[in-house]
N, C-alpha and C positions, 0 to 999 in steps of 0.2 A: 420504535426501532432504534439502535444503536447505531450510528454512523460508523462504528469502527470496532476492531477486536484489536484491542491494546495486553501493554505487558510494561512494567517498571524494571528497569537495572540500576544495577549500584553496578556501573564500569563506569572507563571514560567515552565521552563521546564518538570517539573515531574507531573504537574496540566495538562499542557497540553498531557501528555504521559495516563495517567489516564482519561481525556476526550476522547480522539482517542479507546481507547481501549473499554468504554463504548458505542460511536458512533460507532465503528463497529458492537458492539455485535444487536444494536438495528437493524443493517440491513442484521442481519443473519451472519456476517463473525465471526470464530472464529483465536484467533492469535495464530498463531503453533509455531513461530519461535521468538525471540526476538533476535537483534545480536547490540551490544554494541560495534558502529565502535570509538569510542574515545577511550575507553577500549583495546578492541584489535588491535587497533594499535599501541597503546601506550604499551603494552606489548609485541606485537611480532617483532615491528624495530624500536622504540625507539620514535616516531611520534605524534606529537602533535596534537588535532583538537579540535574543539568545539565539544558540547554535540551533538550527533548523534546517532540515533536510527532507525535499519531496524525493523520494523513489518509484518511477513509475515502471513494475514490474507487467510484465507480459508472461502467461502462459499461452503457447501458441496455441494449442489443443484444444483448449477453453475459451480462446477470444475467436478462432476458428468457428467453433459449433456458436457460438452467440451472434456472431457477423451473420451467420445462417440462418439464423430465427427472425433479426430483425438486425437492417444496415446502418440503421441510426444507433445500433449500439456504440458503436466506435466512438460517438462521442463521450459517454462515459469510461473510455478503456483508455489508456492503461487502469490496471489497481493500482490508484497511489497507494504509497507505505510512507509514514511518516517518522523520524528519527530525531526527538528535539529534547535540548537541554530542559531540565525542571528540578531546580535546586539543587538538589544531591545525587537525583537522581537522571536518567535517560529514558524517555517514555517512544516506545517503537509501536506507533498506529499501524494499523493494517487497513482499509476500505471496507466497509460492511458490502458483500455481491449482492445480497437481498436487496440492496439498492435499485440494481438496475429490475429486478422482475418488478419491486411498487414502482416504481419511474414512469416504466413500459409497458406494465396490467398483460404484460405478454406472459400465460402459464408455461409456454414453452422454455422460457429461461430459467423454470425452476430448476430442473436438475444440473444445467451449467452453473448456476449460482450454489445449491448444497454444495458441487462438487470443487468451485473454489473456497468456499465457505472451509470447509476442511481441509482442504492444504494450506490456506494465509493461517488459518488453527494451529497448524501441525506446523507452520513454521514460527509464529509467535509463541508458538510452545516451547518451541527448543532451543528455544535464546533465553531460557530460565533455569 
């Protein structure tokens, strides 16, 4: 299984951090979390990396019906979305959801995982 549904751009980093965030919005997620891993590792041990960006996107609708299934989901939630420098280009991760159904062996999470499955899709789609 894939850990993630990715997508490559030829923009700049902050064009593409600003597309992703607009693609989310359009498919219901909103971003809770922004965490600036070049930043804070370069602050907290001295550590160098390319531009990197976690986005921890929430669909309320979706982390609703999954809190529902099972409460230890939460600790898999938010969907991170990942936005980081590579070369020439910007590689924008999305979190594979099938994650949380093999995690959890819970069938109850399949159809909240298809149904985010297809909008993190439908928003990695439209950043291309």
């Amino acid at each position: 299984m894939d850990l993630g549904i990715s997508t490559r751009l030829n923009t700049t980093f902050d064009d593409a951090i600003a597309k992703t965030r607009a693609a989310l919005q359009e498919q219901g997620f909103g971003v809770l979390t922004e965490i600036d891993m070049q930043a804070t590792l370069k602050e907290k041990i001295g550590a160098d990396m390319e531009r990197y960006v976690i986005l921890g996107a929430c669909n309320p609708q979706l982390a609703h019906r999954a809190v529902g299934v099972n409460r230890q989901i939460g600790l898999l939630l938010p969907c991170n979305v990942v936005v980081r420098d590579d070369g020439e280009d910007v590689v924008v991760e999305a979190m594979n959801p099938a994650i949380m159904v093999e995690v959890t062996e819970e069938p109850e999470l399949d159809a909240v995982a298809a149904e985010a499955t297809t909008r993190l899709e439908a928003a990695i789609d439209a950043l291309t």
